[in-house]
Biotite code that builds the C-alpha atoms (Angstrom):
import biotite.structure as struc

atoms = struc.array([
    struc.Atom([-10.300, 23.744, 215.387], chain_id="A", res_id=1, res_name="UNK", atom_name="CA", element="C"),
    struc.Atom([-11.650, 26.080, 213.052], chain_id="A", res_id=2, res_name="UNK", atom_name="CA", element="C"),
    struc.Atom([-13.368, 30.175, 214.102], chain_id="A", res_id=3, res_name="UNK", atom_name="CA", element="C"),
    struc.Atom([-16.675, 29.904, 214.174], chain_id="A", res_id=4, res_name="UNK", atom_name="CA", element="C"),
    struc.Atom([-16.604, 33.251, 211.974], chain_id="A", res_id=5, res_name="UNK", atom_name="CA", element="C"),
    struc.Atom([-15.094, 30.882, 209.385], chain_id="A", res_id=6, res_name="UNK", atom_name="CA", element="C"),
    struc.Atom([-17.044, 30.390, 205.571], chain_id="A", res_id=7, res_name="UNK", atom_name="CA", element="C"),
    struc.Atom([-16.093, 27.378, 204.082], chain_id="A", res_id=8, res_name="UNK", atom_name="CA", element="C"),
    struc.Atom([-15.486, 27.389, 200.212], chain_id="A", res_id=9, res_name="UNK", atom_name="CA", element="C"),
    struc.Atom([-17.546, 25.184, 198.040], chain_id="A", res_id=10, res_name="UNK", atom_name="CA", element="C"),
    struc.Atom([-16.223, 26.089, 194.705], chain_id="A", res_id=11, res_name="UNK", atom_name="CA", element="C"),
    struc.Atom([-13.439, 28.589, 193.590], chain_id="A", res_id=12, res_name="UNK", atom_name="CA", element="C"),
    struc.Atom([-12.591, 29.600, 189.918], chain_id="A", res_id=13, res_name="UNK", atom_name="CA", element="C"),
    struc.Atom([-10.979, 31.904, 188.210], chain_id="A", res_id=14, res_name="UNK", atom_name="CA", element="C"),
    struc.Atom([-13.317, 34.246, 186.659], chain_id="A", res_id=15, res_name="UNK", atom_name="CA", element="C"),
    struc.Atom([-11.483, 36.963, 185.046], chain_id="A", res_id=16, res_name="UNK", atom_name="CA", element="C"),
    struc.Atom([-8.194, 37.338, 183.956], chain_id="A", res_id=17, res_name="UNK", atom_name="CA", element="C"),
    struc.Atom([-5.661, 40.000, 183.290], chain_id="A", res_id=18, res_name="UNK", atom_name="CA", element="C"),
    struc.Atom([-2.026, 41.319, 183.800], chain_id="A", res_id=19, res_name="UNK", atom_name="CA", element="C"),
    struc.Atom([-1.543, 42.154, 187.276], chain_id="A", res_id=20, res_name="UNK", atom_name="CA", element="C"),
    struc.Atom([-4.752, 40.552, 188.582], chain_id="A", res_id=21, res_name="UNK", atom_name="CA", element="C"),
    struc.Atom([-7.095, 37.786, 188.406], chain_id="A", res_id=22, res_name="UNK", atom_name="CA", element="C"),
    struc.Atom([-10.933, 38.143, 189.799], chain_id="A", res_id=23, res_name="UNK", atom_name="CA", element="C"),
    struc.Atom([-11.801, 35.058, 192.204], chain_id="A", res_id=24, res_name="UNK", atom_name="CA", element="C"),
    struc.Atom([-15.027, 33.910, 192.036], chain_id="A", res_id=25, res_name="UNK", atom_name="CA", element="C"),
    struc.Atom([-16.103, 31.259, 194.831], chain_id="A", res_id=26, res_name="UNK", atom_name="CA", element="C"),
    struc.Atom([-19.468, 29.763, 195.813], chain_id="A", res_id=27, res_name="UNK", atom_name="CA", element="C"),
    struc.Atom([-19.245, 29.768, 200.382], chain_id="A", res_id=28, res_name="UNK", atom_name="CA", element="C"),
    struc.Atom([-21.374, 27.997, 202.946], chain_id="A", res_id=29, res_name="UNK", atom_name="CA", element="C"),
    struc.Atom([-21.594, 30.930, 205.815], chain_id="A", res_id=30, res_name="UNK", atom_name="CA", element="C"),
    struc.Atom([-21.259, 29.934, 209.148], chain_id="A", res_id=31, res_name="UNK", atom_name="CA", element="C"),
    struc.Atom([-24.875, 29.910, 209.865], chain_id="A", res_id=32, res_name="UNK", atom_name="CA", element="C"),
    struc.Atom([-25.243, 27.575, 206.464], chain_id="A", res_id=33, res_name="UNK", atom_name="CA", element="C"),
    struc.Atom([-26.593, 29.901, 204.226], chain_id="A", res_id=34, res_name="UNK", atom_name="CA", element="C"),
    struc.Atom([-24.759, 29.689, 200.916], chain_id="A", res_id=35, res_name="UNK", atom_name="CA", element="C"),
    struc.Atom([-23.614, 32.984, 198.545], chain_id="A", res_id=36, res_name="UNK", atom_name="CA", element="C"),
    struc.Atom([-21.015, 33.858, 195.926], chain_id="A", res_id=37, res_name="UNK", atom_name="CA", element="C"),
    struc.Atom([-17.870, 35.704, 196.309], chain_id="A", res_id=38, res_name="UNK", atom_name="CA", element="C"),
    struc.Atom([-15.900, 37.860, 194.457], chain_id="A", res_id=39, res_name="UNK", atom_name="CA", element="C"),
    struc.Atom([-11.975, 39.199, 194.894], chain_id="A", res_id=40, res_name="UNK", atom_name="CA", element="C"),
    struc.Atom([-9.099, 40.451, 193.104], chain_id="A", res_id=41, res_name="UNK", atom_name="CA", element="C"),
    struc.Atom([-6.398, 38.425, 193.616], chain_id="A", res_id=42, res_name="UNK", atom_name="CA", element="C"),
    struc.Atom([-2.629, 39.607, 192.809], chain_id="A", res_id=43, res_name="UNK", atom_name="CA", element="C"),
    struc.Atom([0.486, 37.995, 193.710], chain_id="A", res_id=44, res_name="UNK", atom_name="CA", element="C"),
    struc.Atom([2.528, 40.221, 196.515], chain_id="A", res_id=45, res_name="UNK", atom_name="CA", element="C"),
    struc.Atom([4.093, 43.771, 196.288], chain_id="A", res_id=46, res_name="UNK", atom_name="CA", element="C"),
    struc.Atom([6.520, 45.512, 197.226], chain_id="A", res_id=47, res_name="UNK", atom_name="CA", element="C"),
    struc.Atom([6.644, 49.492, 198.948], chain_id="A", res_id=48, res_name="UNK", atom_name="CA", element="C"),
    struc.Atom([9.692, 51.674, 199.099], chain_id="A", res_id=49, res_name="UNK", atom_name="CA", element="C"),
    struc.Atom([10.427, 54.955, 201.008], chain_id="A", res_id=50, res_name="UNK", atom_name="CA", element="C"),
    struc.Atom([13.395, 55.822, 199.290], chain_id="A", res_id=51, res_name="UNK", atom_name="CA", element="C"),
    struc.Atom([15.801, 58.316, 200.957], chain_id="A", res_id=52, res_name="UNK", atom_name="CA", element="C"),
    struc.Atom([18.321, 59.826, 198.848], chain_id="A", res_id=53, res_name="UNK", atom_name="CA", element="C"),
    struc.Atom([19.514, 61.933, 202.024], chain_id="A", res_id=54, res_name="UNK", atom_name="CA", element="C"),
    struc.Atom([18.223, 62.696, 205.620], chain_id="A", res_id=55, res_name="UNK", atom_name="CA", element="C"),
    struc.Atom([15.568, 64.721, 204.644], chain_id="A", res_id=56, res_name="UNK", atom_name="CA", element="C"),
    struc.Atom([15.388, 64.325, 201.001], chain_id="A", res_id=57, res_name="UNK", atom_name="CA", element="C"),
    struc.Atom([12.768, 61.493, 199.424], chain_id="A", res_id=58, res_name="UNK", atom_name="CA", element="C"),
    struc.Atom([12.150, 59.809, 195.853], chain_id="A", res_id=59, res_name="UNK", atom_name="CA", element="C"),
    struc.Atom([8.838, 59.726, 194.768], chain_id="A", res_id=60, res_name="UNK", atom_name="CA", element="C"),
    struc.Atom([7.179, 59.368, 191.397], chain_id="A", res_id=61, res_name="UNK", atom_name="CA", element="C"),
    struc.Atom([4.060, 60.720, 189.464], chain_id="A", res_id=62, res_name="UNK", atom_name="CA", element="C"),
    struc.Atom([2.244, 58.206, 187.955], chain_id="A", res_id=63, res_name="UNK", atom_name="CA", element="C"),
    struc.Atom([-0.966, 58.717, 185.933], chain_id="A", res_id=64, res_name="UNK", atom_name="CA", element="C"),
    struc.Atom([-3.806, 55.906, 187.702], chain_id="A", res_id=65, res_name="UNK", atom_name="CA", element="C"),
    struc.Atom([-5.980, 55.170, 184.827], chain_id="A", res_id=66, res_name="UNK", atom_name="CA", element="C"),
    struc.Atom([-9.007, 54.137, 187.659], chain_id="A", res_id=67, res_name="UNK", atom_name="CA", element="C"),
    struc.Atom([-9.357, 57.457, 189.410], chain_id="A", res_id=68, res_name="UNK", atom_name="CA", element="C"),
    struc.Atom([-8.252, 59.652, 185.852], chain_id="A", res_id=69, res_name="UNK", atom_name="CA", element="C"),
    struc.Atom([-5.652, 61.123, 187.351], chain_id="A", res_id=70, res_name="UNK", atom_name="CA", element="C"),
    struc.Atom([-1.607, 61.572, 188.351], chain_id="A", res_id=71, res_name="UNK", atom_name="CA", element="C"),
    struc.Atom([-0.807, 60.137, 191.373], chain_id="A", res_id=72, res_name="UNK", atom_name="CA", element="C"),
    struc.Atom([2.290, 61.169, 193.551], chain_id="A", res_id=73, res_name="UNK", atom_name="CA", element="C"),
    struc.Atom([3.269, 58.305, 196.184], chain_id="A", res_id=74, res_name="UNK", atom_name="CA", element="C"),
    struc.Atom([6.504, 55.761, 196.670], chain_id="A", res_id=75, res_name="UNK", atom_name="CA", element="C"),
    struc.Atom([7.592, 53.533, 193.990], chain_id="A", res_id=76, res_name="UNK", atom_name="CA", element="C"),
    struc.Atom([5.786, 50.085, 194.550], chain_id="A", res_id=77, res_name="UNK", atom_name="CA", element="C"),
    struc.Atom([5.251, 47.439, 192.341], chain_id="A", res_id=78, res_name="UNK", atom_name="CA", element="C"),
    struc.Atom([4.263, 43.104, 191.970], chain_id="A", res_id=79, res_name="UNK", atom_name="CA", element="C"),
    struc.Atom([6.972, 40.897, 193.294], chain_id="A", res_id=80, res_name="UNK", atom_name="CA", element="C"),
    struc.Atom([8.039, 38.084, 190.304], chain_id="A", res_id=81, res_name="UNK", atom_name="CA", element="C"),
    struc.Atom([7.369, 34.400, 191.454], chain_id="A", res_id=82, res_name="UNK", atom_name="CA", element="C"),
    struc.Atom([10.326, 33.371, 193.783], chain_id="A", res_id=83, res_name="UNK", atom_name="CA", element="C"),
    struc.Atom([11.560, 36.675, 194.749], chain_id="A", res_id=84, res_name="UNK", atom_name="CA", element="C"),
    struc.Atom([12.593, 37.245, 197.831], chain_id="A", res_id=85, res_name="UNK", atom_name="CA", element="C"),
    struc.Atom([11.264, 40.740, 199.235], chain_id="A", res_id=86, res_name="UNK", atom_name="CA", element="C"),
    struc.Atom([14.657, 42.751, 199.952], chain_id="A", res_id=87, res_name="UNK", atom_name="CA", element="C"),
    struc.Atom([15.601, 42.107, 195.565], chain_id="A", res_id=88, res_name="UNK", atom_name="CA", element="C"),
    struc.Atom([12.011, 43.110, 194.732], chain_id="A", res_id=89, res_name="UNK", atom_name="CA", element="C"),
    struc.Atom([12.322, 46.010, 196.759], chain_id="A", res_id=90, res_name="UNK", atom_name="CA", element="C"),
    struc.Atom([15.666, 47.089, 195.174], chain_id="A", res_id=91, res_name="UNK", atom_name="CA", element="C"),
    struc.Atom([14.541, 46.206, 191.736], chain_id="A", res_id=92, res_name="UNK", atom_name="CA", element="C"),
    struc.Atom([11.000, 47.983, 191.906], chain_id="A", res_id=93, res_name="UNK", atom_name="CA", element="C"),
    struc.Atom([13.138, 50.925, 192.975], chain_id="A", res_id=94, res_name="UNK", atom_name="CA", element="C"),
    struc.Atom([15.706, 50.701, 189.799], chain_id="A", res_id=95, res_name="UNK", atom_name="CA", element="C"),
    struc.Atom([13.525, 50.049, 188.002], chain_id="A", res_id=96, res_name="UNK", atom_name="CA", element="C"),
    struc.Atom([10.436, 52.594, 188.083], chain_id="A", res_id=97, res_name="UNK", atom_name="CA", element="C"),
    struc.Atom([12.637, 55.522, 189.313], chain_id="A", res_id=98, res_name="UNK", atom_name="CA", element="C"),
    struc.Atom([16.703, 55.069, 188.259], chain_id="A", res_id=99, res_name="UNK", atom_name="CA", element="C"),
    struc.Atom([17.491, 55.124, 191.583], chain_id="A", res_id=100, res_name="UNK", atom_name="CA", element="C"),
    struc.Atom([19.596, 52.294, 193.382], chain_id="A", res_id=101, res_name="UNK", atom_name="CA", element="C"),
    struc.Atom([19.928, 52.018, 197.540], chain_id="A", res_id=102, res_name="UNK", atom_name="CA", element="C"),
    struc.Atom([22.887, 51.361, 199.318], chain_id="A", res_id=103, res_name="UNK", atom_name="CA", element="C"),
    struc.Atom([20.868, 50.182, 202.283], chain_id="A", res_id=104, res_name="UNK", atom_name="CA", element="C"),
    struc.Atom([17.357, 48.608, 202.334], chain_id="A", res_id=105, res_name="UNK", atom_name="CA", element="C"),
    struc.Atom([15.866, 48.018, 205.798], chain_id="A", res_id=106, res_name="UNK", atom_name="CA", element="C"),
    struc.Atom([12.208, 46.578, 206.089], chain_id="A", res_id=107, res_name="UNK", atom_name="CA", element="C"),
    struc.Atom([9.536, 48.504, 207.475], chain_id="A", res_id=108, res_name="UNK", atom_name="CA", element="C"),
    struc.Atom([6.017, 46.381, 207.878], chain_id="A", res_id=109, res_name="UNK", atom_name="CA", element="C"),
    struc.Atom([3.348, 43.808, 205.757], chain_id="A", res_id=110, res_name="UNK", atom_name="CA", element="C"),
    struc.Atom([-0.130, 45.214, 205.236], chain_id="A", res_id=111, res_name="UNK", atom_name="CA", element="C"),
    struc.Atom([-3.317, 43.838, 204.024], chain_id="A", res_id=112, res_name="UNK", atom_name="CA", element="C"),
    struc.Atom([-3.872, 46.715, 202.171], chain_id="A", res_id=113, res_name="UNK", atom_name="CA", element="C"),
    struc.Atom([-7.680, 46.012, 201.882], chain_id="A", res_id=114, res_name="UNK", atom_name="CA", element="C"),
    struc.Atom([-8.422, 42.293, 202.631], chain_id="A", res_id=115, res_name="UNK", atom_name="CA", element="C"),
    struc.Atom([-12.454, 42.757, 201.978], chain_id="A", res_id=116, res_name="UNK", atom_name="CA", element="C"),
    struc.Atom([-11.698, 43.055, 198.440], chain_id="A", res_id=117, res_name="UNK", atom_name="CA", element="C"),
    struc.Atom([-8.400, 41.518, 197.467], chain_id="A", res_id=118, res_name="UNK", atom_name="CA", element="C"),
    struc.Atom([-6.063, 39.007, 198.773], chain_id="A", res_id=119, res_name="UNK", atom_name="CA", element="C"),
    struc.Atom([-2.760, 41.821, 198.477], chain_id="A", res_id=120, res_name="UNK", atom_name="CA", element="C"),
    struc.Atom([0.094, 41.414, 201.101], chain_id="A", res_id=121, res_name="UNK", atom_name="CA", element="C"),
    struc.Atom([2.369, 44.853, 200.792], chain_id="A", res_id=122, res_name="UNK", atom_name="CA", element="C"),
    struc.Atom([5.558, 44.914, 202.004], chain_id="A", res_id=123, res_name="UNK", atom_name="CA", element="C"),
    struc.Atom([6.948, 48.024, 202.860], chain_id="A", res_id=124, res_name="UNK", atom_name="CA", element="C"),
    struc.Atom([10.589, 49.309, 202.920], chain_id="A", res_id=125, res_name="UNK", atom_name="CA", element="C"),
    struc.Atom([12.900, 51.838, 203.291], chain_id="A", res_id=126, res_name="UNK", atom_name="CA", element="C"),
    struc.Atom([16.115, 52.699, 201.441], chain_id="A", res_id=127, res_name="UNK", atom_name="CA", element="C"),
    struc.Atom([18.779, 54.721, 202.686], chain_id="A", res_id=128, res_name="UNK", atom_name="CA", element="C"),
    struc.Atom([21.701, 56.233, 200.026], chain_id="A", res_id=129, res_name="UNK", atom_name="CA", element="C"),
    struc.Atom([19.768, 56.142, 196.966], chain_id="A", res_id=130, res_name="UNK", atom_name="CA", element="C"),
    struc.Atom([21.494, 57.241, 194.235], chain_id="A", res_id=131, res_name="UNK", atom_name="CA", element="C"),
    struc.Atom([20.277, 57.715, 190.177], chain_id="A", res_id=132, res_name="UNK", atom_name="CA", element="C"),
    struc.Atom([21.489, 55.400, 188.275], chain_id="A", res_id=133, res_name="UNK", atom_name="CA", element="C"),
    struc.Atom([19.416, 56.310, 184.900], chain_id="A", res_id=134, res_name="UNK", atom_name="CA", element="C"),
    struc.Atom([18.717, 53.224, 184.402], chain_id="A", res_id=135, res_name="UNK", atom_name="CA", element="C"),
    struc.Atom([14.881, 52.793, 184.433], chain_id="A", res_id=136, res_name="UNK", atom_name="CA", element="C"),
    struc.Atom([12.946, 49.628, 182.771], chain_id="A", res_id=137, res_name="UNK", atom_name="CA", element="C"),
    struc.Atom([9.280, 50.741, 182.859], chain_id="A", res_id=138, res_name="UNK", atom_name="CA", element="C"),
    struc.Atom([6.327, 48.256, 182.973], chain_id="A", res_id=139, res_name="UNK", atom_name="CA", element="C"),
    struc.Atom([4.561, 48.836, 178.739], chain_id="A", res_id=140, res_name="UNK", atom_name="CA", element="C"),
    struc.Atom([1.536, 49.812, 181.316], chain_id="A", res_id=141, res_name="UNK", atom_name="CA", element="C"),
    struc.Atom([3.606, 52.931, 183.307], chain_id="A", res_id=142, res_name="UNK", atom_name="CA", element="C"),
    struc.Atom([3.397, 55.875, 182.862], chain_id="A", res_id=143, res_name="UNK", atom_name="CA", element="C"),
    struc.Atom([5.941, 57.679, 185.632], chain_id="A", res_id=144, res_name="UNK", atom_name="CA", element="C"),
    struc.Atom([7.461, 60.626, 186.204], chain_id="A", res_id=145, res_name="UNK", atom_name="CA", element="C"),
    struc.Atom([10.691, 60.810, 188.887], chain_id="A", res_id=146, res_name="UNK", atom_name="CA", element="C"),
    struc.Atom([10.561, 63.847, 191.359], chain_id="A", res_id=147, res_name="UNK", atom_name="CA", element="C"),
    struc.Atom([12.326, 63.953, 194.911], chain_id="A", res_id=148, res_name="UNK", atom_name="CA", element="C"),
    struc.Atom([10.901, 65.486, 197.616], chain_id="A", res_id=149, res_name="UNK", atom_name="CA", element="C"),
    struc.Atom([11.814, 67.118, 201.476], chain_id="A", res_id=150, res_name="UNK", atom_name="CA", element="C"),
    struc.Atom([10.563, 64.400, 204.253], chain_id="A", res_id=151, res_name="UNK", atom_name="CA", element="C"),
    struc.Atom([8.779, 67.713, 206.132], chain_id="A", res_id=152, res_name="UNK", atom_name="CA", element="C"),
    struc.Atom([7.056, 68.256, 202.992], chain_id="A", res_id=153, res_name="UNK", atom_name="CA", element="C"),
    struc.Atom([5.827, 64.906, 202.187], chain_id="A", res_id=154, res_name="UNK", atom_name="CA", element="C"),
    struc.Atom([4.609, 64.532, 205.768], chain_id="A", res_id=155, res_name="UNK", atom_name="CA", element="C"),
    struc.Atom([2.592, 67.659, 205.711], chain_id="A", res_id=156, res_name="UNK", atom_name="CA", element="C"),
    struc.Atom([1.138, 66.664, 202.116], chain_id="A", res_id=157, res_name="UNK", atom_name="CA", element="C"),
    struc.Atom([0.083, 63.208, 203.853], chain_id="A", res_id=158, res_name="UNK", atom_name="CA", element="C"),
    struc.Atom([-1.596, 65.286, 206.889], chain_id="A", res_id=159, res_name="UNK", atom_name="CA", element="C"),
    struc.Atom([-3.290, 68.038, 204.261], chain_id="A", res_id=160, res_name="UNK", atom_name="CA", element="C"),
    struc.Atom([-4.492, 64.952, 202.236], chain_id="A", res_id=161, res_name="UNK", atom_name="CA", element="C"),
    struc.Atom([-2.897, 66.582, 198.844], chain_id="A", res_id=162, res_name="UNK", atom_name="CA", element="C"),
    struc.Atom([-1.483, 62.777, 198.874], chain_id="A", res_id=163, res_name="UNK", atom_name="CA", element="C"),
    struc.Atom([-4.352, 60.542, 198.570], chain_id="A", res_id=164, res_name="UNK", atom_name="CA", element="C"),
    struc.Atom([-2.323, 57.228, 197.722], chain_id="A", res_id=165, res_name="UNK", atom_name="CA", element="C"),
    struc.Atom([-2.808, 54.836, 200.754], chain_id="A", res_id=166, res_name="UNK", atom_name="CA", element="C"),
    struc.Atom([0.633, 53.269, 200.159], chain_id="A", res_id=167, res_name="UNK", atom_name="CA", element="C"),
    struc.Atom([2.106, 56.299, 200.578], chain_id="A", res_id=168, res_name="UNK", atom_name="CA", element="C"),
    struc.Atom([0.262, 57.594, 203.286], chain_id="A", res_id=169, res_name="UNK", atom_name="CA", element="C"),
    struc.Atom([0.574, 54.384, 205.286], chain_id="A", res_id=170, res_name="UNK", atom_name="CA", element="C"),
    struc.Atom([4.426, 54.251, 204.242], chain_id="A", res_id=171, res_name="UNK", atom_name="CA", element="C"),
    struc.Atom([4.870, 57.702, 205.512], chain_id="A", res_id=172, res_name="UNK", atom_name="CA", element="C"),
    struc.Atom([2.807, 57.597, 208.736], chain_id="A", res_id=173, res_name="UNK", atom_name="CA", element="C"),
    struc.Atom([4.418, 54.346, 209.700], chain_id="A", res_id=174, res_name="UNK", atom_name="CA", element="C"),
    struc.Atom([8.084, 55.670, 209.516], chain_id="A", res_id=175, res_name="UNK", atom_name="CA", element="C"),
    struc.Atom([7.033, 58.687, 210.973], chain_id="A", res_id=176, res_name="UNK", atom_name="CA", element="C"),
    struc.Atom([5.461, 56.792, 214.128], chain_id="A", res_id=177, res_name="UNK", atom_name="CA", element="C"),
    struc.Atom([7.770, 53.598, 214.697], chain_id="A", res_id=178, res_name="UNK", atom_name="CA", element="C"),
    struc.Atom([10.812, 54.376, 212.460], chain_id="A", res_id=179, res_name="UNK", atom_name="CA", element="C"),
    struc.Atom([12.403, 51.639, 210.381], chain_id="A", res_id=180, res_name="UNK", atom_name="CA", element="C"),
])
């Protein structure tokens, strides 16, 4: 049986197209039977790592985000490739955007990061014994900058709001409530 909430989907195409994302654009019967249009981003599914390099000691990068014109400091994350499994994305989003490698990957949660606009499933983890490696292989789109970080630090940066990148705040928040 279906929700009553549910919309039904008349017609679904893709109407824009570019790497990283495609915008969805479907004609839906509401369920009171009014029909509308509606638009999302659609990406494939990503990956989130809290990287610890030691007990209190955290990777994190500096990446310039083109749609808010500005640097952004969070946790390395990226697009999983088609028919990865989550743990290799993890570990290769990590290499990767930061030169880092774990000895240890646990996972953490899956998020709908915001499921009003986009269909995006996040998968967070957390790796223990990262190491550099110097071995980075940067997206031609990334523009990143490695720094490291105290865990008491980049908890109180999350509370002040000097981070403002949800998947870091989220990533942060949830180890710090329910652990890995």
């Amino acid at each position: 049986m279906t929700d009553p909430l549910e919309w039904e989907t008349i017609d679904e195409e893709v109407a824009y197209s570019c790497p990283g994302f495609d915008v969805i654009h479907e004609t839906v019967r509401l369920p009171d039977g009014a029909e509308t249009d509606f638009d999302y981003a659609s990406e494939p599914p990503a990956v989130v790592i809290l990287p610890f390099v030691s007990e209190d000691e955290i990777v994190l990068i500096e990446e310039w985000r083109q749609a808010v014109k500005r640097v952004n400091r969070g946790l390395p994350a990226g697009s999983m490739e088609p028919g990865e499994d989550r743990e290799t994305a993890a570990r290769r989003e990590l290499e990767e955007e930061t030169g880092y490698e774990a000895g240890r990957v646990e996972f953490l949660t899956s998020v709908e990061p915001a499921n009003g606009l986009l269909d995006a499933r996040h998968h967070y983890f957390v790796a223990f014994d990262c190491e550099p490696t110097g071995e980075r292989e940067l997206d031609f789109n990334e523009s990143i900058r490695v720094d490291t970080a105290g865990w008491e630090a980049l908890r109180e940066s999350v509370a002040t709001g000097e981070v403002e990148d949800g998947r870091t705040a989220l990533g942060v928040l949830h180890y710090d409530a329910f652990g890995p």
